[in-house]
C-alpha positions as CSV (number, residue, x, y, z in Angstrom):
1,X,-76.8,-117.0,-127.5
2,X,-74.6,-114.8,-125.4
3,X,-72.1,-112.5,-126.7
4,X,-68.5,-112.7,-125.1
5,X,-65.6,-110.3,-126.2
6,X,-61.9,-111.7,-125.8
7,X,-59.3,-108.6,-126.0
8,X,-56.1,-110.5,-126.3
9,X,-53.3,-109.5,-128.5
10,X,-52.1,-112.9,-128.8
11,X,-53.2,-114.4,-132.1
12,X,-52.9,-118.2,-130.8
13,X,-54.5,-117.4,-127.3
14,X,-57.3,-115.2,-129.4
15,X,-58.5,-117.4,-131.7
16,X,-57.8,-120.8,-129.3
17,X,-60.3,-118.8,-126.5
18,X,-63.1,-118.2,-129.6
19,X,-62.9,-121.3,-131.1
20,X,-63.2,-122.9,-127.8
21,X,-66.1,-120.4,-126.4
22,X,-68.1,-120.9,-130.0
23,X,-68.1,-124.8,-129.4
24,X,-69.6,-124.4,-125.8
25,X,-72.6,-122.7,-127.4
26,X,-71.5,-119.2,-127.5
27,X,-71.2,-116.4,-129.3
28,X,-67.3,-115.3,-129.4
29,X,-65.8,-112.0,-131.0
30,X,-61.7,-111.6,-131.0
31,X,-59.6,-108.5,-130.9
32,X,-56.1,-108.1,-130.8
33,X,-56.4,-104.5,-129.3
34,X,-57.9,-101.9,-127.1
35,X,-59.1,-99.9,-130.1
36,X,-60.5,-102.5,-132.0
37,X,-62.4,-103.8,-128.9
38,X,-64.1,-100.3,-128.1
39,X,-65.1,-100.2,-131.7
40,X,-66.6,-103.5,-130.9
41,X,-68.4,-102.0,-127.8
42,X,-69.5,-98.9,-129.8
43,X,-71.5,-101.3,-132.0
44,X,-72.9,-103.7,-129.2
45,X,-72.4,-103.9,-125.6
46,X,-71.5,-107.8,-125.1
47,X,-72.7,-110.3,-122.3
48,X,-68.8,-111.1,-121.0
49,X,-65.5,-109.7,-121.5
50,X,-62.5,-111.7,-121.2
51,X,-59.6,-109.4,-121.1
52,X,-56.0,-109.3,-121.5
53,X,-53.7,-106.4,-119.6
54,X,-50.7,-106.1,-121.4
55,X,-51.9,-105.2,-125.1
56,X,-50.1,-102.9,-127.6
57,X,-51.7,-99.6,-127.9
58,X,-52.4,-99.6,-123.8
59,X,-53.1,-100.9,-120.5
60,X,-56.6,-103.8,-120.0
61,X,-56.8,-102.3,-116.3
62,X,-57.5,-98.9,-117.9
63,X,-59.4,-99.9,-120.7
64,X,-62.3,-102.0,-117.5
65,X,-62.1,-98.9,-115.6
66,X,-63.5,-97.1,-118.8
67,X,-66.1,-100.4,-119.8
68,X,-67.4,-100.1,-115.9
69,X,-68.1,-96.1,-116.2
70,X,-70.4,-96.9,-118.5
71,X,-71.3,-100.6,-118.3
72,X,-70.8,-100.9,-114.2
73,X,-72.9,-104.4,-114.4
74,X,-70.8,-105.7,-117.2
75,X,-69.1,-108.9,-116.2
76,X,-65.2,-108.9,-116.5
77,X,-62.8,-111.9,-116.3
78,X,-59.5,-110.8,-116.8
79,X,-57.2,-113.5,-118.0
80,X,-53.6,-112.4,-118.2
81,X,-49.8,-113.2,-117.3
82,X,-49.8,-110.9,-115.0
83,X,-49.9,-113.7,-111.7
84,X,-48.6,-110.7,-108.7
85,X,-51.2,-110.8,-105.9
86,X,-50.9,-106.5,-106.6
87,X,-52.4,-107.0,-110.1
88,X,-54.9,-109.4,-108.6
89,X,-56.3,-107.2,-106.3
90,X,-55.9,-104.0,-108.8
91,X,-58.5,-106.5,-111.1
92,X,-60.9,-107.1,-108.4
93,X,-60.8,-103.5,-107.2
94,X,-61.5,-102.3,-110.9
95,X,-64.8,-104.7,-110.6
96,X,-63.6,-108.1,-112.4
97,X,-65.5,-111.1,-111.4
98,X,-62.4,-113.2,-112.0
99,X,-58.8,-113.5,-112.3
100,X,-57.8,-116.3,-114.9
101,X,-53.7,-116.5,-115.0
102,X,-51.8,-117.5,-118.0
103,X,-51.2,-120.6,-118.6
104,X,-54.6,-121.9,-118.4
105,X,-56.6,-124.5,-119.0
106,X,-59.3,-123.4,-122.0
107,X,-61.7,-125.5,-120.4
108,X,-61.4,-124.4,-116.6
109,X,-62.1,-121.3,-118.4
110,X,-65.2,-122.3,-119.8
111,X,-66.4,-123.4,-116.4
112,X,-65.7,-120.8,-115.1
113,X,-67.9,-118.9,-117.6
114,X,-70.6,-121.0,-117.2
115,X,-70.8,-120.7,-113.2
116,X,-71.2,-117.2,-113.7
117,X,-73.4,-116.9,-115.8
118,X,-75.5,-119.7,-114.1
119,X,-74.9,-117.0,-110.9
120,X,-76.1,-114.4,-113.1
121,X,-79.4,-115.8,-114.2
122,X,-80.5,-117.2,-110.8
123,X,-82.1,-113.7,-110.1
124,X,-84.8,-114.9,-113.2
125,X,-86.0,-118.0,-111.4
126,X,-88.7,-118.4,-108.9
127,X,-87.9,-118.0,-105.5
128,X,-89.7,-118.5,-102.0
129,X,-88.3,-115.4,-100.4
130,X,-88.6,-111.6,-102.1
131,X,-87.4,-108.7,-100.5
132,X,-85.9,-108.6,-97.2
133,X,-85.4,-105.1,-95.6
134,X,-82.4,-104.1,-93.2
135,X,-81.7,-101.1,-91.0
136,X,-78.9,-99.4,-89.3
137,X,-79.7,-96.9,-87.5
138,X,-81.9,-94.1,-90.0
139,X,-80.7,-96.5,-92.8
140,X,-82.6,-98.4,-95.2
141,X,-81.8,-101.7,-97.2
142,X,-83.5,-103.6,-99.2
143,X,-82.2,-106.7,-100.8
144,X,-84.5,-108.6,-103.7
145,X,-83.4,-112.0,-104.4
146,X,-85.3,-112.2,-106.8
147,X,-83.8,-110.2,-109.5
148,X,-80.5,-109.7,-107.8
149,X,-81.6,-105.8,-106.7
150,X,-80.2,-103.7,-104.2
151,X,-80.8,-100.5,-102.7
152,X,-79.9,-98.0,-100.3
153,X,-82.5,-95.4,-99.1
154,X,-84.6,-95.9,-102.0
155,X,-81.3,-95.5,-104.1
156,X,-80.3,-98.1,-106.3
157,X,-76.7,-100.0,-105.6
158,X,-74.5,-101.5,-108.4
159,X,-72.8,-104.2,-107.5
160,X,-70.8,-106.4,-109.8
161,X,-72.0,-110.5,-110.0
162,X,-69.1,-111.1,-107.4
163,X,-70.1,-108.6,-104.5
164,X,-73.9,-109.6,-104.9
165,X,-72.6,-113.2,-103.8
166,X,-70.6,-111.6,-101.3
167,X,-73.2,-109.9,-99.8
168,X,-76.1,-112.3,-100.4
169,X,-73.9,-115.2,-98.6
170,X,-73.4,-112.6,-95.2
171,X,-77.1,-111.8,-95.4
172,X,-78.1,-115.5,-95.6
173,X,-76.3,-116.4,-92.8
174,X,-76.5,-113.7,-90.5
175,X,-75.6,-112.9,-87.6
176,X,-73.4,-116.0,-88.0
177,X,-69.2,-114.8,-88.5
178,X,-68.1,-116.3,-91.9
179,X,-64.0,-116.6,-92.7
180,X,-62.7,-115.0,-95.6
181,X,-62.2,-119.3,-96.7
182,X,-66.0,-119.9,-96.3
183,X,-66.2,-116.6,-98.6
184,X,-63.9,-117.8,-101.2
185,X,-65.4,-121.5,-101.5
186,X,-69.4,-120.7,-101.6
187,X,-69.3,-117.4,-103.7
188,X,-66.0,-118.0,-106.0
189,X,-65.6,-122.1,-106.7
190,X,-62.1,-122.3,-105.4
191,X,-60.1,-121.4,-102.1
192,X,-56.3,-120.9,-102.4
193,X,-55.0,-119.0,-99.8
194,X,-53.6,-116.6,-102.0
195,X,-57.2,-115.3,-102.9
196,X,-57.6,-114.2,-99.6
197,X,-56.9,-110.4,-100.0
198,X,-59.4,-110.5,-102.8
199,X,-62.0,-111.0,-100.0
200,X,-60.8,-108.1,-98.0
201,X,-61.1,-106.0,-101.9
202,X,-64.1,-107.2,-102.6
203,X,-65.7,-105.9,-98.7
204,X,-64.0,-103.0,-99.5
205,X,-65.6,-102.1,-102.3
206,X,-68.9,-103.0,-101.0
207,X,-68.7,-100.9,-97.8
208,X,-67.9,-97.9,-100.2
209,X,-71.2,-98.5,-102.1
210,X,-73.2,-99.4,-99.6
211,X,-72.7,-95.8,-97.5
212,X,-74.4,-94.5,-95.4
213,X,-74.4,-96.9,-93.3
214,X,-72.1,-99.9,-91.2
215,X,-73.4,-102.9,-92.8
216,X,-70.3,-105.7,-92.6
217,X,-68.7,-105.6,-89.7
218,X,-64.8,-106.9,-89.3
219,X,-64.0,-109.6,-86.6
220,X,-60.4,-109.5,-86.7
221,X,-58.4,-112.8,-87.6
222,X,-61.6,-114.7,-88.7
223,X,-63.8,-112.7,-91.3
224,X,-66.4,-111.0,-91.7
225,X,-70.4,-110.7,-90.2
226,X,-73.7,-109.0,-92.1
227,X,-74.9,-106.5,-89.3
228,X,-78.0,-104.9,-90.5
229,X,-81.2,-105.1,-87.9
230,X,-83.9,-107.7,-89.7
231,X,-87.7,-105.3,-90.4
């Protein structure tokens, strides 16, 4: 049974969100603070955290940036009033693999949940393809499908659930160009327009880990292109 943490300081949201998590089969711990919830994480690191911004003793964006230092595979899902398109991108930028806005529906929630972690647990089942190898220039990478693995020069990269999509969908269909649309609807489950800019976060982030080297390249007013050399 997975483990999922809900940091929420709102006692009806809170226990609503566990009640409703422990009836879809899985294991759901509430805490109305930042301090409880690192006590929590001092005693088990969990399989999901849901997590408010606005909580009394200080600020959910801070408290990720601290879970990801340690934790940088840990799946996020913040779920918060916060609806600016600047808080958005500040959650996607910190490594969330979601962006739930209150109010919301408990059960698009839950779907939500369960998509990813389907996403997640691809990299265990069998596959026809392994390891595909890319180059640019001197530079090496390797990308396992299998068990959702990445590396650069024999270094390993960590990517959050959402920018292994991101890059598995460019790879797949390279040299093809794919809009920031395409992006949102295969790797994400939804496609509002407003979402857009957390595509451009998202390759952003991923060009930053995944130096040395130009892997994505930018074709202005469409999207985005994979261009690593096939070995």
């Amino acid at each position: 049974m997975k483990l999922i943490y809900v940091v929420e300081d709102h006692e009806v949201i809170r226990s609503g969100v566990v009640q409703y998590l422990s009836l879809s089969g899985y294991e759901a711990i509430g805490y109305k603070s930042i301090s409880e919830a690192r006590a929590g994480f001092a005693d088990r690191i969990p399989d999901l955290l849901i997590q408010d911004v606005m909580l009394p003793d200080g600020d959910g964006f801070c408290f990720v940036k601290d879970v990801k230092a340690t934790s940088p595979l840990l799946p996020v899902i913040f779920l918060t009033a916060r609806i600016d398109e600047s808080d958005r991108i500040l959650g996607f930028e910190l490594g969330a693999d979601d962006y739930v806005t209150k109010p919301f529906s408990p059960k698009e929630l839950v779907l939500r949940i369960n998509a990813l972690f389907r996403r997640l647990e691809q990299g265990g089942e069998e596959s026809s393809s392994k390891v595909y190898t890319y180059m640019d220039g001197e530079n090496e990478l390797k990308i396992d499908d299998d068990i959702h693995e990445i590396t650069l020069n024999g270094e390993n990269v960590n990517l959050t659930a959402a920018e292994w999509r991101i890059v598995f969908y460019l790879v797949s269909n390279s040299p093809n160009l794919i809009t920031r649309s395409q992006i949102l609807e295969e790797c994400f489950d939804y496609s509002f327009e407003s979402y857009e800019r957390v595509v451009d976060t998202h390759i952003k982030n991923i060009r930053t880990k995944l130096r040395p080297g130009n892997w994505i390249d930018t074709v202005r007013g469409y999207g985005y292109r994979f261009s690593g050399k096939r070995v």
